[in-house]
C-alpha positions in Angstrom: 4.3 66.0 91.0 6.8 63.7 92.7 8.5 61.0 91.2 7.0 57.9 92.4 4.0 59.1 91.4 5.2 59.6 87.5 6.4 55.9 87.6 3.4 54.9 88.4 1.4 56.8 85.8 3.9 55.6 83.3 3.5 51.6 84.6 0.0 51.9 83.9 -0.2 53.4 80.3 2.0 51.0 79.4 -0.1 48.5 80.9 -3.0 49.6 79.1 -0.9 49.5 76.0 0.4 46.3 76.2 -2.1 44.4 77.5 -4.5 43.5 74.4 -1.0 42.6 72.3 -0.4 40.1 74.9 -3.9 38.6 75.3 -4.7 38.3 71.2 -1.3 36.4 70.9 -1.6 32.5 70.8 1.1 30.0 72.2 3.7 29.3 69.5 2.6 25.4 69.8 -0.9 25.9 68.7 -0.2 28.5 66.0 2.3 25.5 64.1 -0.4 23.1 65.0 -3.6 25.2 63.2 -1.0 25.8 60.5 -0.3 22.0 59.9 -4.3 21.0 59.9 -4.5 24.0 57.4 -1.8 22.2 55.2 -3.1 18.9 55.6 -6.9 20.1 54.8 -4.9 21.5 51.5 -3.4 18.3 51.0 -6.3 16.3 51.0 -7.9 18.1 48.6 -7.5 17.1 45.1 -5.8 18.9 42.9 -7.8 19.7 39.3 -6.4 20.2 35.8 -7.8 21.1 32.7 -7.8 19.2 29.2 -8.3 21.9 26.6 -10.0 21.5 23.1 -6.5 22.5 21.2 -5.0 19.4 23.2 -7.5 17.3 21.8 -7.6 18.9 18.1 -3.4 18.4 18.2 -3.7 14.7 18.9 -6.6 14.3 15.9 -4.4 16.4 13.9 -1.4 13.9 14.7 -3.6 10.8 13.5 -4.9 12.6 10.2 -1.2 13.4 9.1 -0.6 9.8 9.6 -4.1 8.4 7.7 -3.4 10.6 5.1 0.3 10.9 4.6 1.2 11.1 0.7 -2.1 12.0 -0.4 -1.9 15.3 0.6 0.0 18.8 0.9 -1.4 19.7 4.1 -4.5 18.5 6.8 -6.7 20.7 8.7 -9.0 19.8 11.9 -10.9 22.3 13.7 -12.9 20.8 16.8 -16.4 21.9 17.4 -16.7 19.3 20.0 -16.0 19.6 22.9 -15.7 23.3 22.8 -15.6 23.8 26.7 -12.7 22.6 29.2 -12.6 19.6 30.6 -11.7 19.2 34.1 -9.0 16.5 34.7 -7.5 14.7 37.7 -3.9 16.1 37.9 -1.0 14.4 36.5 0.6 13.8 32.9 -2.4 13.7 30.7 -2.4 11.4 27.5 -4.6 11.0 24.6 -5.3 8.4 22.7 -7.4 9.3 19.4 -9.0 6.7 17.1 -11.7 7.3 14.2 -15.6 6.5 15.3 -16.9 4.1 12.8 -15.2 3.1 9.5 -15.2 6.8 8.5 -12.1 8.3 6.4 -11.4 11.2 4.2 -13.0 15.1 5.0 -15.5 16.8 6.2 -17.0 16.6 9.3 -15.9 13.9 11.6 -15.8 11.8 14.7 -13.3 10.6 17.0 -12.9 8.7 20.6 -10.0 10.3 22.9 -9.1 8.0 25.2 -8.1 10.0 28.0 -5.3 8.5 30.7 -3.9 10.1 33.7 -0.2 9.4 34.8 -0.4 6.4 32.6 -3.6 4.9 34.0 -7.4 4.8 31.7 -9.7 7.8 33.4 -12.5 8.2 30.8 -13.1 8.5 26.8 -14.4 11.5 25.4 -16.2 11.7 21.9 -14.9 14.4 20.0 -15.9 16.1 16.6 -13.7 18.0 13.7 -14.3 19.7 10.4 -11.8 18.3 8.8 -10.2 19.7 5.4 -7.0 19.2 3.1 -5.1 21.1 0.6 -2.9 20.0 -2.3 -0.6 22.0 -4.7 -1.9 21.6 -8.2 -1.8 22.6 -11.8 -3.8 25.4 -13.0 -3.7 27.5 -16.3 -2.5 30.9 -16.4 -4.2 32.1 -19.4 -7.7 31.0 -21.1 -7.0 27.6 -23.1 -9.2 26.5 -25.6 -10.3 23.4 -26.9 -7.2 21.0 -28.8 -4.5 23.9 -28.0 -1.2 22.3 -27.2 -0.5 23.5 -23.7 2.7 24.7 -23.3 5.2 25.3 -20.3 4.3 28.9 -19.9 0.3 28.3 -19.8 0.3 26.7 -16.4 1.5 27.2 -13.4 1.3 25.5 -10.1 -1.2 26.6 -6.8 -1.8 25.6 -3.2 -5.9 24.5 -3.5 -8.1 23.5 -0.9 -9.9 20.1 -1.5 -13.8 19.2 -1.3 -12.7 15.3 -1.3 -9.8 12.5 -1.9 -11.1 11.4 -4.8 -9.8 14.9 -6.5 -8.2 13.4 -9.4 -6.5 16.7 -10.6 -3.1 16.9 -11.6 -0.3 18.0 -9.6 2.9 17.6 -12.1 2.9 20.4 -14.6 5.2 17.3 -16.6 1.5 15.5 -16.5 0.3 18.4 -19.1 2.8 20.2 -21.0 2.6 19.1 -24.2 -0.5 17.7 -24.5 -3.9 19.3 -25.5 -6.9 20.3 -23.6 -10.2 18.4 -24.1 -12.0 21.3 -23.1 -11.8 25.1 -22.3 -9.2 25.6 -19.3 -10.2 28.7 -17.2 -7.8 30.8 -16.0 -6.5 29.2 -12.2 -9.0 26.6 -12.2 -7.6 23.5 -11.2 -6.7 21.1 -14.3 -8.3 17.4 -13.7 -7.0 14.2 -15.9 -9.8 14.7 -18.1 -9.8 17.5 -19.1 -6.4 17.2 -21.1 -5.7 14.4 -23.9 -2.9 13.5 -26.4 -2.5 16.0 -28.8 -3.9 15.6 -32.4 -0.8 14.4 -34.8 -3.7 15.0 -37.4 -6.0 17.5 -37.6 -8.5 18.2 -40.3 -7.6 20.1 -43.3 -4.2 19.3 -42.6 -1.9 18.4 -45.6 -0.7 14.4 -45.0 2.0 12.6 -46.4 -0.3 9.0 -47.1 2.2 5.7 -47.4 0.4 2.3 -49.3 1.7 -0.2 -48.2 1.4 -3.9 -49.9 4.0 -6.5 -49.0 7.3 -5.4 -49.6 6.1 -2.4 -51.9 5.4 1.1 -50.3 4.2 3.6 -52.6 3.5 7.5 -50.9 1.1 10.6 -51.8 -0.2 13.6 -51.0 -3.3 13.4 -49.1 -5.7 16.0 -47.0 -7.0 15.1 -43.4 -10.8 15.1 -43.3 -10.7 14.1 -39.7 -8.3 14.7 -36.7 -6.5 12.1 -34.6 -4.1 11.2 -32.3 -0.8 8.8 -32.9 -2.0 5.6 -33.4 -5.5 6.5 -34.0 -7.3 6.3 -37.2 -8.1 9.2 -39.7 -9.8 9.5 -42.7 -7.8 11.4 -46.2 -8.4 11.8 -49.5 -6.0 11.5 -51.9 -5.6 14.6 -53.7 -4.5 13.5 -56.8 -7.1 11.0 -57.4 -9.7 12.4 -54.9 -10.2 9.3 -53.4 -10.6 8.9 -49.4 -9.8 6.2 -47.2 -9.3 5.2 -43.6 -5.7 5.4 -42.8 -3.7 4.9 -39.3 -1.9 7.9 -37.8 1.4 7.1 -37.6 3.1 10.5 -37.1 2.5 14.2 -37.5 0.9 15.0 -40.3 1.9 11.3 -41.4 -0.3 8.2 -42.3 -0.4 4.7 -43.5 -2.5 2.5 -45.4 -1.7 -1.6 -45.6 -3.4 -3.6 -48.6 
């Protein structure tokens, strides 16, 4: 085969090679310009965020601490409303969360979140919480029945959860040593302000020391309690020399005084 005749073979395949590169590429001009419409068309679309149900049960979380600050341990808010997304405009989201109504305290609640965008109002979302609190309070470690003196080792104190504000149980164990429970005290059960009372400085069948007093002339004897009482409380004795009783105030342990 002679050598013009290789070159041209050679010209040719090429040719064919070549050729469908050089037809499929575009002009460098109109591949930046489809590239900047592309950009622009990007652009021009706007761009979505999302505002999430934790955002919103932070910011009612923020507000209950505040409403609630010194009446409790520690607040809790779960949102069951919204419980979905909420698709935003993009920018710096803030939220602005007051109480529906005149509502206070737990359970479930409402709320308005007034949503802003980059500063500006965009819309206000109703919102609702289960909301619940927890307190550290003073519970008995051991059964304690009626009129025992409680002592320091009989109570201890225990994180509670809380069904309302009015609670009205004690939260100082100072609030109860020493005193006497007006009714049995279950083991861990939170202790209330009723249910503990000044301890008797009388009880009945107690041996008294009775002082009669009349003017300037105090006479005392040995009397029995038929009755208990606190300090300052009336109690009625019996004289146990003479047998007689009488109504005498209780003006110490085991102590009381009579005034003719």
């Amino acid at each position: 085969m002679s050598v013009p005749r290789i070159c041209m073979q050679s010209i040719f395949v090429a040719a064919i090679c070549l050729g469908p590169v050089m037809v499929e590429a575009a002009p460098a001009g109109e591949a930046g310009s489809e590239q900047r419409s592309a950009l622009k068309r990007s652009e021009s679309r706007p761009t979505v965020h999302q505002l999430h149900p934790e955002q919103i049960q932070r910011s009612i979380l923020r507000v209950l601490e505040q409403e609630m600050a010194g009446r409790v341990r520690a607040i809790h808010a779960v949102v069951v409303d919204p419980v979905d997304p909420i698709k935003t405009p993009s920018g710096n989201i803030g939220l602005r969360v007051t109480s529906k109504g005149v509502e206070e305290g737990l359970g479930r609640r409402a709320f308005h979140v007034q949503v802003s965008t980059n500063g500006e109002p965009w819309q206000t979302i109703d919102a609702v919480a289960d909301v619940s609190a927890s307190i550290d309070a003073v519970v008995p470690t051991r059964v304690i029945q009626v009129d025992s003196v409680i002592e320091a080792e009989d109570v201890a104190v225990h994180r509670v959860k809380l069904m309302d504000l009015d609670h009205q149980l004690i939260m100082n164990v100072k609030d109860v040593i020493g005193k006497s429970a007006a009714r049995p005290l279950q083991t861990n059960n939170p202790i209330r302000l009723g249910m503990v009372k000044k301890p008797y400085a009388v009880r009945k069948g107690d041996r008294v020391s009775i002082e009669a007093r009349h003017g300037g002339l105090s006479i005392q004897v040995v009397g029995l309690a038929k009755s208990s009482g606190e300090l300052g409380q009336t109690a009625t004795v019996s004289n146990v020399d003479s047998g007689k009783e009488l109504r005498a105030k209780i003006v110490g342990p085991g102590a009381v005084r009579v005034d003719y």
